[in-house]
N, C-alpha and C positions, 0 to 999 in steps of 0.2 A: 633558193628562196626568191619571187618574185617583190622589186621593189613596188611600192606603193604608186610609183607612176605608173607601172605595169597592170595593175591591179584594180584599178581605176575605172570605174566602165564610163561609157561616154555619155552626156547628157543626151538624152532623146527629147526629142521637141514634137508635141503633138500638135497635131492638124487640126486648125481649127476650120470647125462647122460653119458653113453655110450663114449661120444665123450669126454665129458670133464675128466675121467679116462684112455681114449688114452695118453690124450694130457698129462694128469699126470707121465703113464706108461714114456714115450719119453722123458718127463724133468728129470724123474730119472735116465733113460739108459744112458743119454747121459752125464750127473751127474760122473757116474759110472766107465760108458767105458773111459771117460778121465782120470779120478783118477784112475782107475786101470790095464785099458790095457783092451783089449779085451779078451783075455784066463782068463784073473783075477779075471773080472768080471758075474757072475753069475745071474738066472734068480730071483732067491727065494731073494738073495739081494735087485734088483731092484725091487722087488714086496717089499720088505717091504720100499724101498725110495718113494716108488711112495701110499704107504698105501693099496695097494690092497694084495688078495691075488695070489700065484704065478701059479693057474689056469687061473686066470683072462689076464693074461699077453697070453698064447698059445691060447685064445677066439680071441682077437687080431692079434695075430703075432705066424706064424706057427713055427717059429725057430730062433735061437736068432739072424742069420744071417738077417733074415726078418726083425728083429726089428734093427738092424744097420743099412739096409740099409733105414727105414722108418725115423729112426732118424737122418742122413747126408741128406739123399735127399731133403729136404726140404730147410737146410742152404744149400747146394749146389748150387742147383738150379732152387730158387726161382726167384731169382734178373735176371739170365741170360732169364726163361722164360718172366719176366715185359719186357724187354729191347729185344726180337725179337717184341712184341708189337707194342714199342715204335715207331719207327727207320725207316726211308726209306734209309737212304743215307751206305754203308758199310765203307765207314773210319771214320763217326760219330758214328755208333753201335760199330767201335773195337776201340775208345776212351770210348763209355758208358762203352763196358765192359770191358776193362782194369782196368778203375775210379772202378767199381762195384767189379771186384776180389781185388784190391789193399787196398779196406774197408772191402771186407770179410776177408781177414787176418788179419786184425791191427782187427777186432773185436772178432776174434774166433783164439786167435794164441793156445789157449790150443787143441781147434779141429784139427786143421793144422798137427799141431804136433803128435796127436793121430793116426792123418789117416795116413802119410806117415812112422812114427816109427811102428804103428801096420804093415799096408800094406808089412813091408818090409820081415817081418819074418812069416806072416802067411795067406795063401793061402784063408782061408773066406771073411779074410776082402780084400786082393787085388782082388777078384773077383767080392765081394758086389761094393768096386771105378772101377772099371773097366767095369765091365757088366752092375751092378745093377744103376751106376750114371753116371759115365766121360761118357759111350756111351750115354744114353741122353743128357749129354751138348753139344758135339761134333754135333750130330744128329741135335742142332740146332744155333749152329755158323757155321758148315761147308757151307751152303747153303751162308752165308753173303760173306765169301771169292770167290766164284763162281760166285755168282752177280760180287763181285768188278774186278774179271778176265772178267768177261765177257764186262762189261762196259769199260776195259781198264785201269781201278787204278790200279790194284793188277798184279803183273807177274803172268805166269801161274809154280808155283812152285809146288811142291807135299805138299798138305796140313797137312799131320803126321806134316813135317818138319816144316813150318808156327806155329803151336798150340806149339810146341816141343818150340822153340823159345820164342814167343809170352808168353807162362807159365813159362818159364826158367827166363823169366827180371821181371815178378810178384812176384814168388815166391822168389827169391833174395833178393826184395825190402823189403819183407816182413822178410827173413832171419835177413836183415842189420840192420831193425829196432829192430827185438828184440836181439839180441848178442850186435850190439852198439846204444844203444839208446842215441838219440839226436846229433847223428853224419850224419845222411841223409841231403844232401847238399837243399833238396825243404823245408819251411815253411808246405806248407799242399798237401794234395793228390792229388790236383787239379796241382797244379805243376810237383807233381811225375809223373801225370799221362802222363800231354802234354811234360815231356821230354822225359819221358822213350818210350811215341808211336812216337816220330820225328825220335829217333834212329832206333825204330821198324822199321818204314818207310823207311826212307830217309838215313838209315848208318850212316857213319861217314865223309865218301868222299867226298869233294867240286868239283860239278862240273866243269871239265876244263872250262875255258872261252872260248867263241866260238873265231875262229881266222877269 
């Protein structure tokens, strides 16, 4: 009679695909690049975070620029693509994606942080945020402000200036929370969100009363 150590068959370990060592390479980059900075960080590193070897990583991603911007672009903008989807009305889309960036920062303040400190000092990454991702976000909010000018919600302002604003009260919000945590005057984001888009909107000025 064969004992139970005999009997035993061996674990078999399957091979993973293609996609699912992508998806391994990007959770280590991004691992990486936050903890070390983008210059700091190296490819032969993240190949051994991610267990591959570090050919495997340039099969993938032509240059380590490629692989940042494969690794942002997705938390970028994912949410903003579901929410041109969504949405017919434009001052209901720039409350969704107000709500939607105001939880990408409270969820990713480590990224945040990486993209605007790296971006400030070094030309790959501010071109990777810039070319390689803001202009697809941009490319698909812009058209929502144009609807709302053109329906008659929105002034016809210069839209740089609009988004320049618009990300200036997000980013903030997102500042305040992490330097003073638990001093934000809203409960939850749902709050942050419909006061910070009233001021967006509507200022601060009280309509004179009509005489």
């Amino acid at each position: 009679m064969k004992s139970k150590q005999e009997t035993k068959q061996p674990e078999i370990r399957r091979k993973k695909t293609a996609e699912e060592r992508r998806q391994d390479i990007l959770e280590a980059a991004l691992n990486i690049f936050t903890e070390k900075g983008y210059n700091g960080s190296t490819t032969a590193e993240i190949a051994r975070g991610a267990g591959v070897a570090e050919g495997t990583i340039f099969r993938h991603f032509a240059t380590k620029k490629e692989l940042l911007i494969a690794v942002l672009s997705p938390k970028i903008l994912e949410g903003i693509i579901s929410l041109d989807k969504k949405h017919k009305d434009p001052v209901e889309f720039f409350r969704c994606f107000m709500k939607n960036r105001m939880e990408f920062i409270k969820e990713n303040d480590g990224l945040v942080r990486f993209m605007f400190a790296e971006a400030q000092y070094h030309d790959e990454v501010r071109e990777a945020l810039s070319n390689g991702i803001l202009g697809q976000g941009i490319n698909i909010v812009q058209p929502w402000f144009e609807k709302g000018v053109k329906q008659g919600v929105f002034k016809p302002v210069p839209f740089p200036s609009v988004m320049r604003t618009f990300m200036g009260m997000v980013l903030f919000y997102g500042v305040f929370n992490h330097v003073f945590p638990g001093l934000s005057p809203e409960n939850t984001i749902e709050e942050a969100t419909d006061q910070t888009l009233e001021i967006f909107l509507h200022g601060l000025m009280v309509k004179e009363a009509k005489t």
